[in-house]
KOLMAR-347673 format. One record per residue (C-alpha): x, y, z; residue number from 1; chain. Coordinates in steps of 0.001 Angstrom, whole numbers. Layout:
REM residues N
@east->X&north->Y&up->Z&nr->NUM&kette->A;
...
END
This chain:
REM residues 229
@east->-15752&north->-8826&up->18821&nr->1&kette->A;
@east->-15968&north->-4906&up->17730&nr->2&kette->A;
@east->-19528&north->-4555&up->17206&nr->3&kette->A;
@east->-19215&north->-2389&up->13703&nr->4&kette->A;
@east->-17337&north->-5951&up->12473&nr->5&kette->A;
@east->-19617&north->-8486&up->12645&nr->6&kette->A;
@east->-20976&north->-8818&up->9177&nr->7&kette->A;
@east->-16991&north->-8386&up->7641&nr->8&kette->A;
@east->-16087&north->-11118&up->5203&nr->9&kette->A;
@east->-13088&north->-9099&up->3689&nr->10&kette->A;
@east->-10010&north->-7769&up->5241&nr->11&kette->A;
@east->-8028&north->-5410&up->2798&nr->12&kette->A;
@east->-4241&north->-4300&up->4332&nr->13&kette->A;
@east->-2437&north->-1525&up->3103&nr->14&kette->A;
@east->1316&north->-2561&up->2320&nr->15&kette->A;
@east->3220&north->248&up->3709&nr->16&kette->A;
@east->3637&north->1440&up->6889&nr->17&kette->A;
@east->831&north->-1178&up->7694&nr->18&kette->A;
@east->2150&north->-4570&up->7230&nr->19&kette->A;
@east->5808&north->-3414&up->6405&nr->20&kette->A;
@east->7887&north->-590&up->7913&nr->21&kette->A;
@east->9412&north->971&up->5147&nr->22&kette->A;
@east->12926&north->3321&up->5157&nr->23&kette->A;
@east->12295&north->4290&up->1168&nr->24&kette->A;
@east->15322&north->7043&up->-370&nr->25&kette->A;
@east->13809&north->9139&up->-2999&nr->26&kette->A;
@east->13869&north->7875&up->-6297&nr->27&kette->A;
@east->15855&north->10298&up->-7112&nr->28&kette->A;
@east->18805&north->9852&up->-4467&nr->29&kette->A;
@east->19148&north->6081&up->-5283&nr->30&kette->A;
@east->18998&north->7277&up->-9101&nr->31&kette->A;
@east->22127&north->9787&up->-8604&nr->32&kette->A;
@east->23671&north->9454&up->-5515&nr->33&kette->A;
@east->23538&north->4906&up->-6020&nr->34&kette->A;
@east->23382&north->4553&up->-9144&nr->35&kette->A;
@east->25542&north->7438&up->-10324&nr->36&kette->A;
@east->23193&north->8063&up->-13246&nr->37&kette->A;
@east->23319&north->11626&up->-14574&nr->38&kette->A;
@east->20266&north->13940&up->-15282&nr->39&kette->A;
@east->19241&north->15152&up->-18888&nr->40&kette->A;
@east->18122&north->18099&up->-17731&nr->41&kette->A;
@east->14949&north->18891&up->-14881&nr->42&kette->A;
@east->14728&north->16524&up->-12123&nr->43&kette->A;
@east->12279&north->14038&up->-11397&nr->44&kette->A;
@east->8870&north->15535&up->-10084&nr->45&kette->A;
@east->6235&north->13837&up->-7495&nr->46&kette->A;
@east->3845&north->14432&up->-10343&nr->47&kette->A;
@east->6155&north->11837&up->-12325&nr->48&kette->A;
@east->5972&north->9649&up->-9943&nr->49&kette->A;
@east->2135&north->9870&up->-9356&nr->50&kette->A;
@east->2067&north->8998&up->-13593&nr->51&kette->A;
@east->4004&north->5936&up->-12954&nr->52&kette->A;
@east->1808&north->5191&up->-9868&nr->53&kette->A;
@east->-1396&north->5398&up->-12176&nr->54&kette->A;
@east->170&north->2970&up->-14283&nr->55&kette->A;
@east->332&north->6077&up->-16920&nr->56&kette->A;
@east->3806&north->5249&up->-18114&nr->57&kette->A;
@east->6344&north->2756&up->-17102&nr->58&kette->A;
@east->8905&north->3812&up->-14630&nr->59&kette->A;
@east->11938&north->2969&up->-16897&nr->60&kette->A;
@east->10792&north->5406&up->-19829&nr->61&kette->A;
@east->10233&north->7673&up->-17170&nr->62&kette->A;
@east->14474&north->7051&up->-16330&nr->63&kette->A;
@east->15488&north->6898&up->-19722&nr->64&kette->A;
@east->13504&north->10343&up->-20333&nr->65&kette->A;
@east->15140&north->12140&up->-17181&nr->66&kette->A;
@east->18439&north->9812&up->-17154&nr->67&kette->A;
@east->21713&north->8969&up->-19667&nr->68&kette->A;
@east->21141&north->5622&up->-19138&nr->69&kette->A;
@east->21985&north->2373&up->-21404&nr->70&kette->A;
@east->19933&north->-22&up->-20029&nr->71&kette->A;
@east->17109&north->1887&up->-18505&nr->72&kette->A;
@east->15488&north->-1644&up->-17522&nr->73&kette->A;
@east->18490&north->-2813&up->-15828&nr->74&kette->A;
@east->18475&north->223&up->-13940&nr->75&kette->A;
@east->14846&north->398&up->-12823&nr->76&kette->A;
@east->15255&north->-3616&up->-11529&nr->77&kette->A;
@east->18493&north->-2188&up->-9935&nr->78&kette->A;
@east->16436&north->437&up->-8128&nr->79&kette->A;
@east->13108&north->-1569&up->-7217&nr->80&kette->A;
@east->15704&north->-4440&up->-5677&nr->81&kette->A;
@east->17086&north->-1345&up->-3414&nr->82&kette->A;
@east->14034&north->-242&up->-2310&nr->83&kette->A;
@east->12338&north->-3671&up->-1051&nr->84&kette->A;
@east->15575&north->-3989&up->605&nr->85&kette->A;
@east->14906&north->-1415&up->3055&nr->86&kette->A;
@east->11335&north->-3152&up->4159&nr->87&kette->A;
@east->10859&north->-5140&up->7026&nr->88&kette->A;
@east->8387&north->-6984&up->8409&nr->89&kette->A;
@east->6452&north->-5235&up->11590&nr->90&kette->A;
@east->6461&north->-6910&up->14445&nr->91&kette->A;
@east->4209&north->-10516&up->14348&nr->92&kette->A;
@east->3076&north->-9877&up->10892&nr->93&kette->A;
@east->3066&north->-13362&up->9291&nr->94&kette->A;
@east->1407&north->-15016&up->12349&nr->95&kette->A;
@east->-1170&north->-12330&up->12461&nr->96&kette->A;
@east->-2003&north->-12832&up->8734&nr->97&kette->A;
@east->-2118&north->-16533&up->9190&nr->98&kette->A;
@east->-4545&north->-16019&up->11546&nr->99&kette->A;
@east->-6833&north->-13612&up->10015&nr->100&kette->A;
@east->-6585&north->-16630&up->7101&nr->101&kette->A;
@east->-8683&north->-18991&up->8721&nr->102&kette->A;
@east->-12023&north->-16931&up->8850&nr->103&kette->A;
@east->-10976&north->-14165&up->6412&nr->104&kette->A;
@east->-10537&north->-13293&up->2705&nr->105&kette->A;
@east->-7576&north->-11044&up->2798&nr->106&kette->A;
@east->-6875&north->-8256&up->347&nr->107&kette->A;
@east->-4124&north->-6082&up->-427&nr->108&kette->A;
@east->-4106&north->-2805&up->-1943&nr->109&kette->A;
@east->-1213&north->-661&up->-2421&nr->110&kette->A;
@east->140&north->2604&up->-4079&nr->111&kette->A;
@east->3352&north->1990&up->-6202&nr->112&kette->A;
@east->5652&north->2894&up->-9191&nr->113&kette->A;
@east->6609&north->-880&up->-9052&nr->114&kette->A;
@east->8312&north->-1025&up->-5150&nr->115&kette->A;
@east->5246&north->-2788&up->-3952&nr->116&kette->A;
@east->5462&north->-5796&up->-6139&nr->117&kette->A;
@east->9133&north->-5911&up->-5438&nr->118&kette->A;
@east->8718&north->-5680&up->-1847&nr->119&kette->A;
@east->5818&north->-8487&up->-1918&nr->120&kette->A;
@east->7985&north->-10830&up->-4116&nr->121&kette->A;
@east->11019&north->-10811&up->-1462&nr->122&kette->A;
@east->9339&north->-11211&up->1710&nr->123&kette->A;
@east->6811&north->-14022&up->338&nr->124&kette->A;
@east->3707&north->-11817&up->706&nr->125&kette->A;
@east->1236&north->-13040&up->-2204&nr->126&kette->A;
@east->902&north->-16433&up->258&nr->127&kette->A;
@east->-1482&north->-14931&up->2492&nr->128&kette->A;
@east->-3845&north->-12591&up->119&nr->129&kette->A;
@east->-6642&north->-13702&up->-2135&nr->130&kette->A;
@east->-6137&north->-10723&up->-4228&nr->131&kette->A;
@east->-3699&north->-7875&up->-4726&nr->132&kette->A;
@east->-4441&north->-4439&up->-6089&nr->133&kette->A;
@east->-1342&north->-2350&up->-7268&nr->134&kette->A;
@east->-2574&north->950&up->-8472&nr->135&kette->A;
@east->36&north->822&up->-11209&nr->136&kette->A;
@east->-2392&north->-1600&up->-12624&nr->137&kette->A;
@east->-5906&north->-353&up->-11501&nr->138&kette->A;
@east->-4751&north->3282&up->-13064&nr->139&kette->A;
@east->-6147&north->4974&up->-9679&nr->140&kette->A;
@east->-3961&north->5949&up->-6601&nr->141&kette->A;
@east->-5720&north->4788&up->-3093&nr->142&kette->A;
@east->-6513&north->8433&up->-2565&nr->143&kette->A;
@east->-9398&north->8549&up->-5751&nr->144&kette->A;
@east->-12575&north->7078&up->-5429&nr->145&kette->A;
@east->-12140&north->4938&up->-8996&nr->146&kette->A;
@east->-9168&north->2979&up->-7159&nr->147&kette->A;
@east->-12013&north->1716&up->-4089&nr->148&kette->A;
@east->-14681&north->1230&up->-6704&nr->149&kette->A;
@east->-12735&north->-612&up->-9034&nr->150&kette->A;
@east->-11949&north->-3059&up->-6776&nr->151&kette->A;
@east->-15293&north->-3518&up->-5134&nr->152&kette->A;
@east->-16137&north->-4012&up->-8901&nr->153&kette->A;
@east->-14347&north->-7597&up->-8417&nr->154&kette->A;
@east->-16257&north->-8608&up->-5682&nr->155&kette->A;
@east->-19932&north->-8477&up->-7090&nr->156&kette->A;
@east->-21398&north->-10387&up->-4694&nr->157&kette->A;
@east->-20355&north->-8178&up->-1660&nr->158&kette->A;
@east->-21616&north->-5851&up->331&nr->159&kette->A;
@east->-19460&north->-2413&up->1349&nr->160&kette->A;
@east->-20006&north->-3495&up->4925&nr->161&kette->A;
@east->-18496&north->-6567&up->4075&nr->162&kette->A;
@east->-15033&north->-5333&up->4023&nr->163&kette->A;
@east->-12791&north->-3291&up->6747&nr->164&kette->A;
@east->-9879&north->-1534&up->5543&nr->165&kette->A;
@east->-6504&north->-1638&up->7406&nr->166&kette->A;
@east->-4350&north->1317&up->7001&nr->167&kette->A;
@east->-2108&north->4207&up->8080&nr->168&kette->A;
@east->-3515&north->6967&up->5731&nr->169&kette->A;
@east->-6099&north->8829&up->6308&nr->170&kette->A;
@east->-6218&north->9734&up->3077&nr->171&kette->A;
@east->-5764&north->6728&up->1080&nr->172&kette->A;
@east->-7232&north->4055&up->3168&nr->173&kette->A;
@east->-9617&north->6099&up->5164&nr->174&kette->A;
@east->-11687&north->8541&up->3079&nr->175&kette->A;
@east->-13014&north->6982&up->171&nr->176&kette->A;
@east->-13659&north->3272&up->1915&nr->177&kette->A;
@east->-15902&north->5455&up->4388&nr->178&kette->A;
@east->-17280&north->7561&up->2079&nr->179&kette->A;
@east->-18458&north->4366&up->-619&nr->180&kette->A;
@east->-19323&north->2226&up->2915&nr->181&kette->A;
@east->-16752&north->359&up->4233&nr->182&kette->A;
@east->-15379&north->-407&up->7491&nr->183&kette->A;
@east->-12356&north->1200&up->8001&nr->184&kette->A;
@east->-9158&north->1115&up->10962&nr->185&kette->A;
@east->-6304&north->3341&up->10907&nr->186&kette->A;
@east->-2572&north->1478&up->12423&nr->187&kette->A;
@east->-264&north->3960&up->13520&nr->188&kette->A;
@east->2915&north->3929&up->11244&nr->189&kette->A;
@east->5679&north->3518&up->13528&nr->190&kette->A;
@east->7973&north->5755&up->11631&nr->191&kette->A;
@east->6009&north->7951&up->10242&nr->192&kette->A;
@east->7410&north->8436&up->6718&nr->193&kette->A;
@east->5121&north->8452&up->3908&nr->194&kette->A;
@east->5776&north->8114&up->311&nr->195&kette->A;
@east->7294&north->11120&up->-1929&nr->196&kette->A;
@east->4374&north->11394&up->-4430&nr->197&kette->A;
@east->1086&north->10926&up->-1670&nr->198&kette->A;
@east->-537&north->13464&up->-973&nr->199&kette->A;
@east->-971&north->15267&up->2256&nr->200&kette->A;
@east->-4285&north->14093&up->4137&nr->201&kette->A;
@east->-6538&north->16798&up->5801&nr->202&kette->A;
@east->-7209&north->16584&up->9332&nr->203&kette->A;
@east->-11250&north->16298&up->8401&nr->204&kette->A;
@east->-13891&north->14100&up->10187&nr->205&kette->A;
@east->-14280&north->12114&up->6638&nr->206&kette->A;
@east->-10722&north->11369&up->7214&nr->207&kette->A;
@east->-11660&north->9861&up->10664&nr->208&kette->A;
@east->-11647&north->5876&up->11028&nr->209&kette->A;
@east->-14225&north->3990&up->13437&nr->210&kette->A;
@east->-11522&north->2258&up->14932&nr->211&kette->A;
@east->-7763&north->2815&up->16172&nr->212&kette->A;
@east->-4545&north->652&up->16895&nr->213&kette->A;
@east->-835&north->598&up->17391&nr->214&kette->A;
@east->-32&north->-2866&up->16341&nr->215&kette->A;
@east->-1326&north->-5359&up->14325&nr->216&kette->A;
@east->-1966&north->-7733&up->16780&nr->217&kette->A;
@east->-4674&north->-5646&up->18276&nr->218&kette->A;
@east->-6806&north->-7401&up->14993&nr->219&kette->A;
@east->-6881&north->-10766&up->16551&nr->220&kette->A;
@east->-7932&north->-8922&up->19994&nr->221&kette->A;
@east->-10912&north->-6717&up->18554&nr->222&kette->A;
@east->-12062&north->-10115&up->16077&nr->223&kette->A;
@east->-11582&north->-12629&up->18395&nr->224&kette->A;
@east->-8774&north->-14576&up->16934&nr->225&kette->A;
@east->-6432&north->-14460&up->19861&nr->226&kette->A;
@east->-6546&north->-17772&up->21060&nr->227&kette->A;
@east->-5836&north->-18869&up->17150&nr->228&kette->A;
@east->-2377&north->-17466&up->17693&nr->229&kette->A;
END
């Protein structure tokens, strides 16, 4: 085993780009060019999107504000149920969580304006975590310190050093787990795509991980799990 990994109790997994490889189409685009909805007036703005992320307002007012709509619910189920659609599992992910299950308490923390839940719900996610963190209900995105505290907050009897997180952004699964003392590993996202509203990370030493990998399966390697596959 990785040295820096010994004492971990707690493995918390990004969602996208980490345990599912994600196409997403702008909100908007599914919104006009699927759904043929037509705009009131301005478009729809990362900084909306952020709002719904924070759990600031619900994503259908947000439609009905920016859309002629009738059913504004209708239509945000219509466009969640697109969006999981294009997710997909990467490679070995189930058997790799199943492993990590038998020694492991295994979190998962993700930014969404609903997709996430969506996207756990049709692939049968919630099985393998003890608890999941959507920031549309903590009221933080990954990339503020509030989101990391408040859900080290939940686990009083912890220790920072007690957790690793799995990710692929630096800025949202890197920085502030470092920064308030957790373990952290950065997966490379195979395609690259990140979501309209994050924001950019900085190529800083903060934003640095202690550890590297390509695939998930490289977890069972560094932990010693292989042979559990």
């Amino acid at each position: 085993m990785v040295a820096f990994l010994e004492d971990v109790r707690y493995i918390v997994f990004d969602l996208n780009g980490t345990l599912v490889a994600e196409n997403y189409l702008r909100h908007d685009e599914i919104l006009e060019k699927t759904l043929k909805c037509r705009k009131r007036g301005r478009g729809l703005t990362a900084e909306d999107l952020r709002e719904v992320a924070k759990g600031r307002r619900p994503l259908s007012e947000l439609i009905a504000t920016l859309y002629e709509v009738d059913d504004p619910e209708t239509v945000t189920r219509r466009l969640l149920r697109i969006q999981a659609s294009r997710t997909f599992f990467r490679e070995r992910t189930p058997d790799v969580l199943k492993a990590l299950r038998q020694k492991y308490k295994l979190i998962l923390c993700s930014d969404t304006t609903g997709i996430s839940k969506a996207v756990v719900k049709r692939l049968g996610l919630s099985r393998y975590f003890d608890r999941i963190f959507y920031s549309c209900d903590v009221g933080y995105l990954k990339g503020e310190e509030e989101f990391w505290t408040s859900m080290l907050s939940s686990f009083p009897e912890a220790s920072p050093r007690e957790f690793v997180v799995v990710g692929d952004d630096a800025l949202g699964d890197i920085y502030y787990p470092r920064r308030l003392g957790m373990h952290t590993i950065q997966i490379e996202n195979p395609l690259r795509l990140a979501l309209e509203y994050r924001e950019k990370s900085a190529d800083s030493d903060e934003q640095k991980p202690e550890y590297y990998i390509k695939e998930l399966e490289e977890l069972l390697s560094i932990l010693d799990l292989q042979k559990r596959m």
